[in-house]
Every structure is written in C-alpha cells, then in structure tokens.
C-alpha positions in Angstrom: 60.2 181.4 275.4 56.7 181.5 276.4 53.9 181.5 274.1 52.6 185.1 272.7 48.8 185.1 272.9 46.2 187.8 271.7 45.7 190.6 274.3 49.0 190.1 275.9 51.6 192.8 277.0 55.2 192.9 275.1 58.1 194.6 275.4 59.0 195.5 271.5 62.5 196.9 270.7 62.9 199.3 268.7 66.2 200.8 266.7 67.3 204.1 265.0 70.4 204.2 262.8 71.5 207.0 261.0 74.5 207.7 258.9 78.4 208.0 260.7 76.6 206.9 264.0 75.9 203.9 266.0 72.4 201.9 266.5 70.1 203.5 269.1 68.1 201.4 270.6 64.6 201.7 273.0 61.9 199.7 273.9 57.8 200.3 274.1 55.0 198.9 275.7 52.1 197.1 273.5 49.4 195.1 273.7 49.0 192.0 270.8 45.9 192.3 268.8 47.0 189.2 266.1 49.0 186.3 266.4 50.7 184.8 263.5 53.6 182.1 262.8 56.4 184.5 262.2 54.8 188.4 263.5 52.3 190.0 265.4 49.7 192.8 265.1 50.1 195.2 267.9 48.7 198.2 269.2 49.8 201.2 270.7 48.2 203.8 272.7 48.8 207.3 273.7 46.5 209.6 275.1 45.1 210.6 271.3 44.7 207.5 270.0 45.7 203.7 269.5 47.7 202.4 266.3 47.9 199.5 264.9 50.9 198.4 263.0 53.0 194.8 262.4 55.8 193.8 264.4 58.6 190.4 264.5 57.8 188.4 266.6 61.9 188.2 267.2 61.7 191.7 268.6 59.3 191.3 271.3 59.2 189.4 275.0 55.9 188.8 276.5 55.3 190.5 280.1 54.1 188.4 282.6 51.3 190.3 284.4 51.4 190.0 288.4 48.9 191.2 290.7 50.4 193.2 293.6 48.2 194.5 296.8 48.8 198.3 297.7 50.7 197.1 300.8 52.9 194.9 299.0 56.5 195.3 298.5 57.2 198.7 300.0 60.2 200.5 299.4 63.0 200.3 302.1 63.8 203.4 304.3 67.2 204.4 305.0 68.8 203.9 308.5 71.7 205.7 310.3 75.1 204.6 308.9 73.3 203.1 305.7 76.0 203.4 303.0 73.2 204.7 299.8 73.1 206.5 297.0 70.5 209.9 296.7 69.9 211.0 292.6 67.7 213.8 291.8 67.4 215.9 288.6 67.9 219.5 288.4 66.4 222.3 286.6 68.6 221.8 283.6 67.4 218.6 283.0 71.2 217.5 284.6 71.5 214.9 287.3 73.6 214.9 290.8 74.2 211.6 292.2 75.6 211.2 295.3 76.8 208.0 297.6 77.3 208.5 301.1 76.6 207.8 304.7 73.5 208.1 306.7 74.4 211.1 309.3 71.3 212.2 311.1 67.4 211.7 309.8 65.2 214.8 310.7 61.5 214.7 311.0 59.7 217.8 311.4 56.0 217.1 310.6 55.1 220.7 310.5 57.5 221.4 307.5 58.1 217.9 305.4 55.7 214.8 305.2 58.6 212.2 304.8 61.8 212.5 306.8 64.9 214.5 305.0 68.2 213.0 305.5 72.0 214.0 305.9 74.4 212.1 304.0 77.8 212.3 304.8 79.7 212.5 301.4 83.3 212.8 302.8 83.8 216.3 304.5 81.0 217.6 302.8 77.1 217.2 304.3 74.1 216.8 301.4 70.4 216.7 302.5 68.0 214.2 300.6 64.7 213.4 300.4 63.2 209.6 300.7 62.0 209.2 297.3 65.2 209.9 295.6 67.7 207.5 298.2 68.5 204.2 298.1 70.3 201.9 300.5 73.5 200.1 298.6 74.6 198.3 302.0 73.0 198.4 305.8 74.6 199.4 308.7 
C-alpha cells in the first residue's frame, strides 16, 4: 500500500447503519492535512467551507494524481452495427437503459451538434444521444 503523505488525495469510506437495516456504505474525496502512525487529519471542502476532522488511516486509499492533456483519451463514438448500451435519466429522477444495435446515425448540423443515433432494440427503434451510449462490442 503506498505511503500516505501530507497534501495528498484519498478516497475515505464512509458507513451508515441504522437499526433492522444493513450497512450503507459511500465514499468522499479529501485531501490529508496530518500524518500520523495509526490516522490522519483530513480536510473537506464544499463550496462554504473546508472542515477538518480525524480519520483511520484503514479507511482511506491514496489517489494517484495523473496529468492528462485535453486531447488525451477521448471517448469512443459508436459505429453502425455496434452492439451498446444508451442510459439517460428522466424527469422523475428514474433511469431507462437500453442495449441494442446501431441502425442508422443522423447528422443534421442545423438541428443537433453531435450526431443522434437509432438503436435497434428488437422490433422496437430508440434514438440516443452520444453522451449517454456506450459501445459493449464493435461491429
């Protein structure tokens, strides 16, 4: 496990139990302030202000900080007869996924900026937008 130094970024885990249920459990993002042998002073910050408070070191993983040009590591556009999977949240705070095929890809400058597709989800046709599809396997 690699070494936890002041200023670095961890991953803390967090838990909420309550009576007649299971443990819940979520993570947050902090920075350390203070090292010691056995726990760590961290801080966390929100748009009103930053708190301080101690943490185990046992329930935190240092991030590794990488440095990643604008250009790097694009996402991966869909192409006819890509088997993927489109998820987008609705109104009611519900989400539709889908997984289908790749039918057509329509580009009409004058209306969208990105392409829309058509995904063939058995007999039924879906449309989609880039930002919510991913490609499971390529044609």
């Amino acid at each position: 496990m690699p070494d936890i130094l002041k200023n670095d970024l961890v991953i803390i885990y967090t838990s909420k139990q309550s009576r007649g249920s299971d443990v819940f459990c979520d993570i947050m993002i902090c920075k350390v302030v203070a090292v010691g042998k056995y726990d760590l002073i961290c801080e966390k910050s929100s748009i009103y202000s930053e708190k301080l408070f101690k943490v185990s070191r046992k329930r935190c993983i240092k991030l590794s900080m990488q440095t990643f040009e604008h250009t790097d590591h694009r996402t991966h556009n869909p192409s006819i007869g890509d088997l993927v999977m489109t998820i987008t949240d609705r109104y009611n705070k519900e989400r539709e996924a889908f997984t289908g095929m790749v039918e057509n890809i329509i580009y009409d400058p004058s209306d969208q900026f990105n392409p829309v597709y058509d995904i063939r989800i058995g007999q039924k046709i879906i449309r989609a937008y880039l930002e919510n599809i991913i490609v499971l396997e390529s044609s």
